[in-house]
Backbone as JSON, one array per atom type, in Angstrom:
{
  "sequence": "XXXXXXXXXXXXXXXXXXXXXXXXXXXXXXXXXXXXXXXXXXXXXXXXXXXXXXXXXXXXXXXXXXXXXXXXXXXXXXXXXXXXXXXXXXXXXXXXXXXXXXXXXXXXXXX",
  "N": [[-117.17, 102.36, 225.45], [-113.87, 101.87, 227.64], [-113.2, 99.86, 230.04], [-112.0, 101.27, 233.71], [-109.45, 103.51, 233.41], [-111.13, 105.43, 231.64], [-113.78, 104.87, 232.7], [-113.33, 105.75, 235.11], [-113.06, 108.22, 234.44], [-115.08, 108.93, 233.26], [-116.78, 108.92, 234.95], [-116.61, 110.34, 236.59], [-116.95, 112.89, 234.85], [-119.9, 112.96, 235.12], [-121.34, 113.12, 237.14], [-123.0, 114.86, 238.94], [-124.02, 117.45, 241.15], [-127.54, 116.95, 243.3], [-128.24, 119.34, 244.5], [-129.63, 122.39, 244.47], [-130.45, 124.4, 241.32], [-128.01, 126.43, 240.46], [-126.46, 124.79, 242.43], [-125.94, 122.8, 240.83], [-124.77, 123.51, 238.78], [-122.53, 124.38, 239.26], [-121.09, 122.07, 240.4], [-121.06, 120.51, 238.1], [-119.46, 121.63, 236.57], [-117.07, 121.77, 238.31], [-116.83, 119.02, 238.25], [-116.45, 118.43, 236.1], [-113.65, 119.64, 235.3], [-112.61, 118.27, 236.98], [-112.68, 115.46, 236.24], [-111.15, 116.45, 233.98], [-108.7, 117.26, 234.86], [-107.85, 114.43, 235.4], [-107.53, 113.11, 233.19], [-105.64, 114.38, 231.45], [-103.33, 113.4, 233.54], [-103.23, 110.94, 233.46], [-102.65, 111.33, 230.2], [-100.32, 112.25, 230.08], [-98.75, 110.64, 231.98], [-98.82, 107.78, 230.14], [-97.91, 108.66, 228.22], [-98.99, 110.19, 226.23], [-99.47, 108.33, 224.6], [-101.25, 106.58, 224.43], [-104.42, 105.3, 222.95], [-107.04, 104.98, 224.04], [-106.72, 106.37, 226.39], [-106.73, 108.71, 225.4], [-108.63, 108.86, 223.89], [-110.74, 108.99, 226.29], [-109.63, 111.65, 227.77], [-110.3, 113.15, 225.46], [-113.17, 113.2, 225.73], [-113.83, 114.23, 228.13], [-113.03, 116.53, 227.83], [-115.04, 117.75, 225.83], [-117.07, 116.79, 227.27], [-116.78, 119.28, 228.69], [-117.18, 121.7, 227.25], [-114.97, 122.3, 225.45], [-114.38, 121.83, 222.89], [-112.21, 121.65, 220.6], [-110.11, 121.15, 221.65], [-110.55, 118.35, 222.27], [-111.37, 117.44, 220.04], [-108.6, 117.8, 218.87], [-107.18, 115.51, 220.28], [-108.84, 113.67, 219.99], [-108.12, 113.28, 217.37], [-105.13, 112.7, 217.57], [-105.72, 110.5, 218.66], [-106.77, 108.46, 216.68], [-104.53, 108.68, 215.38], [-102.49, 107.54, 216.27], [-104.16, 105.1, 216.27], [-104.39, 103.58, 213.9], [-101.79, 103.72, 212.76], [-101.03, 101.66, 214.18], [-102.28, 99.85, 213.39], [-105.04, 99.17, 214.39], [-108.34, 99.06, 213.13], [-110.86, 98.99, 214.25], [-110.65, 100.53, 216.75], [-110.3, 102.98, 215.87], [-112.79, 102.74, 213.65], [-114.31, 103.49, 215.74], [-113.54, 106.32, 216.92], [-113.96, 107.46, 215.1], [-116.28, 108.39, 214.57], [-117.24, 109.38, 217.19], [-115.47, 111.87, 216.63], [-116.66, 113.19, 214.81], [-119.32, 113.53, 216.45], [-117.82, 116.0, 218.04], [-116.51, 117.66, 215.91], [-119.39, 118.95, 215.32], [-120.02, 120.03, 218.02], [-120.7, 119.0, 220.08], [-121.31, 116.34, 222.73], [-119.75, 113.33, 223.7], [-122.21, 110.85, 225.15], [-121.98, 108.11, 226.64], [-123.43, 105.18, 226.13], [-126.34, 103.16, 227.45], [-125.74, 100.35, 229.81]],
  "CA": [[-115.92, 102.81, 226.02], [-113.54, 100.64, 228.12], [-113.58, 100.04, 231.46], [-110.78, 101.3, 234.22], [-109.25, 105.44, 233.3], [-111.99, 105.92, 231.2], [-114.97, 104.71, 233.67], [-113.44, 106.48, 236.08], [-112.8, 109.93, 234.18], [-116.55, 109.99, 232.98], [-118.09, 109.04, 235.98], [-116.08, 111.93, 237.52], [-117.65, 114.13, 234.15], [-121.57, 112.63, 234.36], [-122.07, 113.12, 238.28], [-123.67, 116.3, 239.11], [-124.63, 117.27, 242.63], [-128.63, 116.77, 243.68], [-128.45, 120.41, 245.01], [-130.23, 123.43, 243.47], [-129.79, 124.59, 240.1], [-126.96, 126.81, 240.79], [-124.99, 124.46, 242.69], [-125.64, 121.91, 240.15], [-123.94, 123.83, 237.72], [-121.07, 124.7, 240.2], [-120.56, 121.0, 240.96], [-120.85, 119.77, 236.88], [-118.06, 122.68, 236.24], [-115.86, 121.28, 239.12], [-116.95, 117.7, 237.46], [-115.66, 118.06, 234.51], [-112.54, 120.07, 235.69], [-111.41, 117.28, 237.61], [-112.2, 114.82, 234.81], [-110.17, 116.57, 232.93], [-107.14, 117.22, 235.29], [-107.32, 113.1, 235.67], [-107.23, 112.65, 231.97], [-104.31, 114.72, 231.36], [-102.41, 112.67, 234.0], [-103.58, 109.97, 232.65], [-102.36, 111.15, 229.44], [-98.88, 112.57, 230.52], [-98.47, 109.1, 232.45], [-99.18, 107.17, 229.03], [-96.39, 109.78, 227.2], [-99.59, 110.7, 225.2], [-99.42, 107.05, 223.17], [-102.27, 105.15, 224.66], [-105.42, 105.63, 222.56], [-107.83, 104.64, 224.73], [-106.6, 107.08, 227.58], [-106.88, 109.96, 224.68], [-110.11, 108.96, 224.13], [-111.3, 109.22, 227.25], [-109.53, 112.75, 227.3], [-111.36, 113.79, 224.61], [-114.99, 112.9, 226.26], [-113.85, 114.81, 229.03], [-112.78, 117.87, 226.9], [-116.08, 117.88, 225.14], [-118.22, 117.57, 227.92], [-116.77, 120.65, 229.31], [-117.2, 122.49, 225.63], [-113.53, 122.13, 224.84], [-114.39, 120.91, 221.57], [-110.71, 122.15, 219.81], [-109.18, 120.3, 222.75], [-112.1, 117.26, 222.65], [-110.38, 117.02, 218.21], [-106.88, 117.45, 218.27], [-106.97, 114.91, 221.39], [-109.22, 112.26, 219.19], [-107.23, 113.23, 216.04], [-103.69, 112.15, 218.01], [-105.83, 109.28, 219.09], [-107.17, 108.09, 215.74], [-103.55, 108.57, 214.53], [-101.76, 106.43, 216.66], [-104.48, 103.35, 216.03], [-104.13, 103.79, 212.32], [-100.72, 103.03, 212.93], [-101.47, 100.09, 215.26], [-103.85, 99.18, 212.5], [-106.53, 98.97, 214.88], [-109.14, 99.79, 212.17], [-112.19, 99.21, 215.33], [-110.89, 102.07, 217.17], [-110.38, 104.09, 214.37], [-113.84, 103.8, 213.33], [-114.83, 103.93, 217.17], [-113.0, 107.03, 217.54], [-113.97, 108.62, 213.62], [-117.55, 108.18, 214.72], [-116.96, 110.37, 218.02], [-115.06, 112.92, 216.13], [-117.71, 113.79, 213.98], [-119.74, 114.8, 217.43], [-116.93, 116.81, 218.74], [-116.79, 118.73, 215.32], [-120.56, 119.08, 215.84], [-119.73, 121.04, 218.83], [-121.67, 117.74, 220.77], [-120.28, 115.8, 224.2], [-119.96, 112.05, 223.44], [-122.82, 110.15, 226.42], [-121.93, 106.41, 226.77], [-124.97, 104.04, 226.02], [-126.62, 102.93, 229.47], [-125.57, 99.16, 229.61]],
  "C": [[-115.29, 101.69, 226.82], [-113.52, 101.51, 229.28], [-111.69, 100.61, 232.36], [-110.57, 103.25, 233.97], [-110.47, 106.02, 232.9], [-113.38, 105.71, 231.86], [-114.89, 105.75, 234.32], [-113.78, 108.12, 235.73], [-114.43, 110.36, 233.88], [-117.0, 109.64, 233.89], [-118.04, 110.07, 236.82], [-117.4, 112.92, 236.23], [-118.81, 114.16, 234.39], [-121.93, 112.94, 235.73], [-121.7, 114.18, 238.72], [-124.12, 116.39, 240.82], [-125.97, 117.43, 242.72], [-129.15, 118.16, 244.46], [-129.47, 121.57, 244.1], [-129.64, 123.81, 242.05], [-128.19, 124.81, 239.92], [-125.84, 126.01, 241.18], [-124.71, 123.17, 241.81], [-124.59, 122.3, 239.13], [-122.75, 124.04, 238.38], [-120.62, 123.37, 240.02], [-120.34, 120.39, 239.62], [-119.4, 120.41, 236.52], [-117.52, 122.24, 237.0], [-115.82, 119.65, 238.8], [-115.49, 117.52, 236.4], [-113.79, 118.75, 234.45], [-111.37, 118.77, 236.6], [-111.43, 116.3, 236.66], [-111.53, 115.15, 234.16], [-108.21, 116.97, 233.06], [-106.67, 115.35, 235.2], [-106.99, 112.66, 234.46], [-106.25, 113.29, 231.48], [-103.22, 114.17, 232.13], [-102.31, 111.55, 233.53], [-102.56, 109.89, 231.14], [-100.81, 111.02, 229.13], [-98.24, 111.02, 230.81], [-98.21, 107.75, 231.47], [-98.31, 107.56, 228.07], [-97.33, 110.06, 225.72], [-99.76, 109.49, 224.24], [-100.26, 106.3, 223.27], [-103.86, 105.9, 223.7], [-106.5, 105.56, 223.45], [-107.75, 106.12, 226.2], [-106.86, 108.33, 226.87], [-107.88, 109.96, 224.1], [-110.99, 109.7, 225.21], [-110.94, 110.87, 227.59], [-110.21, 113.74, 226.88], [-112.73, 114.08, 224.83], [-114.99, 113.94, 226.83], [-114.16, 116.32, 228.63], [-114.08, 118.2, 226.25], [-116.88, 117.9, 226.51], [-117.8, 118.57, 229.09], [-116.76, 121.98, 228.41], [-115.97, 122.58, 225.33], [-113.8, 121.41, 223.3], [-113.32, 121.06, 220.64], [-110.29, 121.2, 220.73], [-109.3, 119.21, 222.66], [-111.2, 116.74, 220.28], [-109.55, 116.9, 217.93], [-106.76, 116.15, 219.19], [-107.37, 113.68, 220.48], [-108.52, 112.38, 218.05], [-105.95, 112.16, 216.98], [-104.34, 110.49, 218.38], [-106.02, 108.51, 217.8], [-105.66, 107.96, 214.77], [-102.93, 107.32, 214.85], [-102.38, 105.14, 216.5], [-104.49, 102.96, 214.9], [-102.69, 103.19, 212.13], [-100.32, 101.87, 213.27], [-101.94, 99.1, 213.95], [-104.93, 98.45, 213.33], [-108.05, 99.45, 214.24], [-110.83, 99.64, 213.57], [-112.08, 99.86, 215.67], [-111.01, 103.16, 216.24], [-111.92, 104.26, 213.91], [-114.44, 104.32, 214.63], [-114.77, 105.44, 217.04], [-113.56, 108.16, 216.17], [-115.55, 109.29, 214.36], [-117.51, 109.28, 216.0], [-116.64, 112.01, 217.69], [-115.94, 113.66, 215.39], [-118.82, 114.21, 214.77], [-118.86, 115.74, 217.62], [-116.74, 118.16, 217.82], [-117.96, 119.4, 215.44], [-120.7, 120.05, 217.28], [-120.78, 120.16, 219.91], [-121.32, 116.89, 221.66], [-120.73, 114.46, 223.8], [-120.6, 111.7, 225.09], [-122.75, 108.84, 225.72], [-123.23, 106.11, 226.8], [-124.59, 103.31, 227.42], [-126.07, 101.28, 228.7], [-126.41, 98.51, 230.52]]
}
């Protein structure tokens, strides 16, 4: 993934609170809720045309089970780099899509 909206939006989705079960799940659900309000500004802000920001989107959307949301989001993204002829994102982004149909939350490789 790249660095900058998309760091930020999954590090908002991947960090969980250290509390009991319960409030872990409270705090992943308010996770991923705000990841996903920042990636809609994000996207709005972008007028919906940046791939990369509708990527990141998409992560978000998936790891909150949005997976309809988490496909049309990487579809619009996969369209616009097709256009670009960015054929790297494109497969980047095919390769994703095919979790998301999977009903599966894209996790970034540790670096």
């Amino acid at each position: 993934m790249r660095v900058g909206v998309m760091g930020f939006v999954l590090g908002m989705a991947c960090s969980v609170s250290g509390a009991a079960v319960a409030q872990e799940a409270s705090a992943e659900l308010a996770d991923d809720e705000g990841a996903i309000a920042a990636g809609e500004n994000a996207a709005r802000l972008t007028e919906h045309t940046d791939p990369a920001v509708l990527d990141t989107l998409a992560a978000a959307y998936a790891s909150a089970g949005r997976f309809a949301d988490a496909t049309r989001t990487l579809e619009h993204a996969i369209e616009i780099s097709r256009e670009r002829e960015d054929e790297a994102s494109v497969r980047e982004f095919v390769g994703r899509l095919a979790l998301y149909r999977s009903r599966r939350a894209y996790v970034e490789p540790a670096h």
